[in-house]
N, C-alpha and C positions, 0 to 999 in steps of 0.2 A: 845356422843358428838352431843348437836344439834348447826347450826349456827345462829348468831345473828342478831340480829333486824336490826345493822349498816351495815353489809354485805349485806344485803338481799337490806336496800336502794343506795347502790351500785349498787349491781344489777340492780336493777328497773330502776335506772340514765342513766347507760349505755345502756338499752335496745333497741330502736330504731337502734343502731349500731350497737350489736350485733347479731339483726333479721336479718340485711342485709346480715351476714354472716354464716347462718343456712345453709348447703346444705343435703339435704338428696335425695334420689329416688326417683323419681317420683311416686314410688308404694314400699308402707312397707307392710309385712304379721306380723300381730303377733298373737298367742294362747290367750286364756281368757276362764274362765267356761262360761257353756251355756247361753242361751239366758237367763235373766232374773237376772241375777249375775251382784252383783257389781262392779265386773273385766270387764263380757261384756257390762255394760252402761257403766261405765268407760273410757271405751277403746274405746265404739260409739262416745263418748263427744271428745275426746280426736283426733280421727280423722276427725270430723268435724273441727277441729279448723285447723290442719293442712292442711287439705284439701282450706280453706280459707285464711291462710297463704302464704302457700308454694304449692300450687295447687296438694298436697301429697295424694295422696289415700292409705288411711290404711286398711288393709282388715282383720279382726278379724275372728279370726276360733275359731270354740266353741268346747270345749273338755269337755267329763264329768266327767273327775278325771284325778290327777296329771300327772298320769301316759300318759293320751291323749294329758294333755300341751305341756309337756315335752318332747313326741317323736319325733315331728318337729321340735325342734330345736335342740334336738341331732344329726339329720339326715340332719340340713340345707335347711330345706323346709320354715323354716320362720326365720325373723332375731330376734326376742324378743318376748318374752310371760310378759302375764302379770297374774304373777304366784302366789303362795301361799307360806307356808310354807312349803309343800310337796314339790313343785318341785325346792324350794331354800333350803334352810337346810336340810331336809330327802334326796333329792338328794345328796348332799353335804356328808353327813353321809354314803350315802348305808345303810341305814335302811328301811326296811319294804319293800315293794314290790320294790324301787331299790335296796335291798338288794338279786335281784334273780342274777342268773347268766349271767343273760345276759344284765344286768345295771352294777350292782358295783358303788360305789364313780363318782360324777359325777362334773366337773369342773367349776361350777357354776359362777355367777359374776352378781353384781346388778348392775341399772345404777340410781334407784330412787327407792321410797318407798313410798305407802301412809298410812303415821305416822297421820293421821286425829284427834284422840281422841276423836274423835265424834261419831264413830261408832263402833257398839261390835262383838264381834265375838262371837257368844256363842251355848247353845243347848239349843234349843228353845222347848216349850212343846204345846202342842195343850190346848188350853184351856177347853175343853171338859175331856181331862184324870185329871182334877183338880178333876171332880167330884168321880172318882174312889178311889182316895186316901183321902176324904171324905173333901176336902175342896172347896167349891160351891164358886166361884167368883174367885180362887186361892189365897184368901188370907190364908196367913202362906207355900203356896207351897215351899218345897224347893228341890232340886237336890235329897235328901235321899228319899223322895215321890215316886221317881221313880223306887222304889224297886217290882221288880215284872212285869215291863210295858216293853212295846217293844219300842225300842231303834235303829234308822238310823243304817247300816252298811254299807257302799258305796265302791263297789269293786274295786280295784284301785287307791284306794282315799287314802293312810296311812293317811295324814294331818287331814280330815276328825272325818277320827275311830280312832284318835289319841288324835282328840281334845274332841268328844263325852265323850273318856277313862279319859280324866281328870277332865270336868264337872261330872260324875261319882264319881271321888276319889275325890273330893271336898265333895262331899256328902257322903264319906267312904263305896264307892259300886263299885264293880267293875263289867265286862261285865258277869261274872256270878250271879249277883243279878237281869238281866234283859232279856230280849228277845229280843234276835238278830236279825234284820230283815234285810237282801240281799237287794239290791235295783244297778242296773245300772250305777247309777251315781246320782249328786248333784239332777237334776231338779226332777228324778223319786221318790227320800225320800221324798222332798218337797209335789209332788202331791200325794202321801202316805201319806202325812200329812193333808192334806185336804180331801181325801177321804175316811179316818179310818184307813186304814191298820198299821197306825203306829203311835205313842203317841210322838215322841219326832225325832228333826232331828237338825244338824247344819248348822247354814246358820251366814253370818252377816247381825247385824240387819237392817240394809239399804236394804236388798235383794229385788230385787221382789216379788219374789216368797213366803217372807214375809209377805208381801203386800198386796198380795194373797190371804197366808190362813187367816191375820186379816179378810179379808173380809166374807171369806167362812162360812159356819154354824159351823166349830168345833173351827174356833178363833186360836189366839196364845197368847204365856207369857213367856216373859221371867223370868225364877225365879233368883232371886236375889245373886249374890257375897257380903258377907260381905269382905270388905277390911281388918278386924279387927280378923277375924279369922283367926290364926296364924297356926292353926293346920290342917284346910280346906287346906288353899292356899300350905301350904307346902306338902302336898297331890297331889295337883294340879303340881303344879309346878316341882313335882318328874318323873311325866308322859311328862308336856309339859312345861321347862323351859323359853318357848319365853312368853308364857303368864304372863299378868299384870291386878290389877284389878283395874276399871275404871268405871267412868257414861259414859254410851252412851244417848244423846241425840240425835240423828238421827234416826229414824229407827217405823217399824210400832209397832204400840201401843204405841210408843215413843214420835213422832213427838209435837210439841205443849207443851209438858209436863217438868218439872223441870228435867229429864229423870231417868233413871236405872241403878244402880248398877249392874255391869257386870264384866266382861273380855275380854280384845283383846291384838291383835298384828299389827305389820303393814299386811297389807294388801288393794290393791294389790300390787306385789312387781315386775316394772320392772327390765329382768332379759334377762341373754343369756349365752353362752358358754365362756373362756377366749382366745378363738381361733377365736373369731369373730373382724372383722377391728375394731381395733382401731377410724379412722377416722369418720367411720358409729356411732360407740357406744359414742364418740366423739359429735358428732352434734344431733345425737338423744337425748341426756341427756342437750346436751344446750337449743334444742326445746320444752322438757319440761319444763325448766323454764322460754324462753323467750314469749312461747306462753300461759302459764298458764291464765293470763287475759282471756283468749279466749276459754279458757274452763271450768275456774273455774264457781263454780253454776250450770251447764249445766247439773248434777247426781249427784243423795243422797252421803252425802259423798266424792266428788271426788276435794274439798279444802285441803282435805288432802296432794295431792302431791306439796302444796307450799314449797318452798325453805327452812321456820323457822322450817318446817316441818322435816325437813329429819336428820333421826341419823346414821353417821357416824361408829357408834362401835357395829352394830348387829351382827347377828350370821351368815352372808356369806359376803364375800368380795366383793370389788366394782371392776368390770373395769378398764383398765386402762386408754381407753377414757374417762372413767366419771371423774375419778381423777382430770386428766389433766384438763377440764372444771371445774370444782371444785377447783382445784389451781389456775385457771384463775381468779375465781371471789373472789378467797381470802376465801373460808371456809373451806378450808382441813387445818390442820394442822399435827405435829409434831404425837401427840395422834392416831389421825385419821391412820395414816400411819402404825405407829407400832403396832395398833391393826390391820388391812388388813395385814401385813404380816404376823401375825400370824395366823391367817384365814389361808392364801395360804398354809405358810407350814404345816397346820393340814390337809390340804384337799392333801399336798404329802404326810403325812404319810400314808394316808387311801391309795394312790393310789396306793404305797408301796406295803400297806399289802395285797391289792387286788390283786396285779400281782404275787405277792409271793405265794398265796394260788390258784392262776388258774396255778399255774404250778404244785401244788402240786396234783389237778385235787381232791378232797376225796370225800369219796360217801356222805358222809352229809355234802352239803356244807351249809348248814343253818347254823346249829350247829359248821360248823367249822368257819365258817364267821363269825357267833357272834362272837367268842371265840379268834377272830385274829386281829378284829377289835378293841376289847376293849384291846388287850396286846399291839396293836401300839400307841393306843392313850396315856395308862398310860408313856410307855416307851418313848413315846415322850414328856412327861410335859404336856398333854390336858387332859381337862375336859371329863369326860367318861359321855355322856348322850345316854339314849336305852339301 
């Protein structure tokens, strides 16, 4: 469900009155990937405005995989990240590194999303390993090329090595067709990418770090999604069902150009716990779209979090301050509602099977965790994905 054009000039009409009644703290913290990421210009743009609004200082902490977003606000050292699909749906899930024992299922809750369409998320290749796979300029490169090359791993990142695994199976290869390279987090693949150690890393393409390596002597490329290949995407899509394929026109090697056939998701994804005030999730979700004017333009990509923007029936539930702001201005509906509560109660079945299986304490709790977490889901009517 996205909202419409007549809601949104609603919106806009009432805005003056509505700014008046924004109250947030005088000082917000929120999470974002490192310096150089979409999330963290985002989230710079994003507190200059409020800072000029509401005299608000936002203070962005850079983490280098979901795992770093996510632990602050589990712990309540900041009040919203501005997260991925790792620390909103894999959280949400207990998949992959929150699937150790000491995460599980995590209670997630979005307050906005940026639905842009303009930008890609993808695995990016260095333009220099074109020539390896014997095509000079990259033309004809495609994701199958990569067979044999070394390939970003980012520890702690599931969303990451998750998203890598599906550009892979788009190209009917998986993480044994290629060579797995470690790397610390988002910025250190990236500068892996520029300085050889690695052929191929995921970033969206607005990144800096992008940017970057267009500049650098090894170049970047994104190779191309056919939208039309039915047998690719459903490959794709079996590893990472949020993905869609799309032109991005934003992003480097991009920029200026009619753009590239790709794939994304929303990204970044304001986000926090469902234990956080109401009233704060509340006003920070109306700040976002009363102050948008004020920071839209300000970072590649960051018009995405306009109002026409935002879909209501993704894969984690909203807030219930956000709701309520969203019922204010008339674009939640009926739809809206009874997809979030199915959200909610998929996120208590896991919670469920989670609490059930740490009292059962077994010694392979991986193996047992897979194997609990997909019998709660089927047994409860949900979609089994992982």
């Amino acid at each position: 469900m996205r909202v419409t054009s007549l809601a949104v000039s609603l919106c806009l009409a009432a805005m003056p009155a509505l700014a008046q009644q924004v109250e947030l703290p005088k000082q917000l913290t929120w999470t974002a990937y490192g310096t150089g990421s979409a999330g963290y210009n985002q989230s710079i743009a994003i507190g200059a405005a409020l800072q000029e609004a509401l005299d608000v200082n936002l203070r962005v902490l850079p983490g280098k995989n979901d795992i770093a977003r996510t632990e602050p606000l589990r712990q309540g050292k900041v009040q919203f990240s501005a997260n991925g699909v790792g620390g909103s749906f894999m959280a949400q899930e207990g998949v992959f590194q929150f699937g150790a024992e000491n995460w599980g299922p995590q209670p997630v809750r979005i307050l906005a999303a940026n639905n842009g369409g303009a930008v890609g998320l993808s695995l990016a290749v260095a333009a220099e390993a074109c020539e390896k796979a014997g095509k000079p300029g990259c033309e004809g490169f495609t994701y199958s090329d990569l067979k044999g090359m070394r390939v970003a791993w980012v520890k702690g990142a599931p969303a990451l090595n998750v998203n890598n695994q599906a550009y892979l199976a788009y190209g009917g290869l998986t993480w044994d067709d290629v060579e797995r390279v470690e790397f610390g987090g988002f910025g250190d693949s990236w500068a892996g990418m520029i300085d050889g150690s690695v052929d191929a890393a995921f970033a969206s393409t607005n990144s800096g770090r992008a940017y970057e390596a267009e500049s650098g002597p090894r170049g970047v490329f994104w190779p191309p999604i056919d939208a039309n290949d039915a047998a690719g995407l459903e490959r794709m899509q079996e590893i990472a069902p949020f993905f869609s394929p799309m032109i991005a026109t934003v992003g480097a090697t991009i920029d200026g150009t009619p753009g590239t056939p790709t794939a994304g998701y929303a990204y970044p994804v304001l986000m926090t716990y469902a234990a956080q005030d109401e009233d704060l999730t509340y006003n920070m979700t109306k700040a976002m779209n009363v102050f948008f004017d004020g920071f839209a333009g300000n970072a590649p990509g960051i018009n995405g979090w306009a109002l026409d923007k935002q879909n209501f029936q993704w894969v984690a539930p909203y807030h219930d301050g956000a709701i309520r702001y969203y019922k204010e201005i008339g674009v939640w509906n009926d739809a809206a509602q009874a997809h979030n509560d199915t959200l909610i109660a998929r996120q208590a079945a896991l919670s469920a099977a989670w609490s059930e299986l740490k009292a059962e304490n077994p010694d392979n709790w991986a193996e047992a965790w897979d194997q609990k977490r997909r019998d709660a889901l089927s047994a409860g009517g949900f979609g089994v994905v992982f």
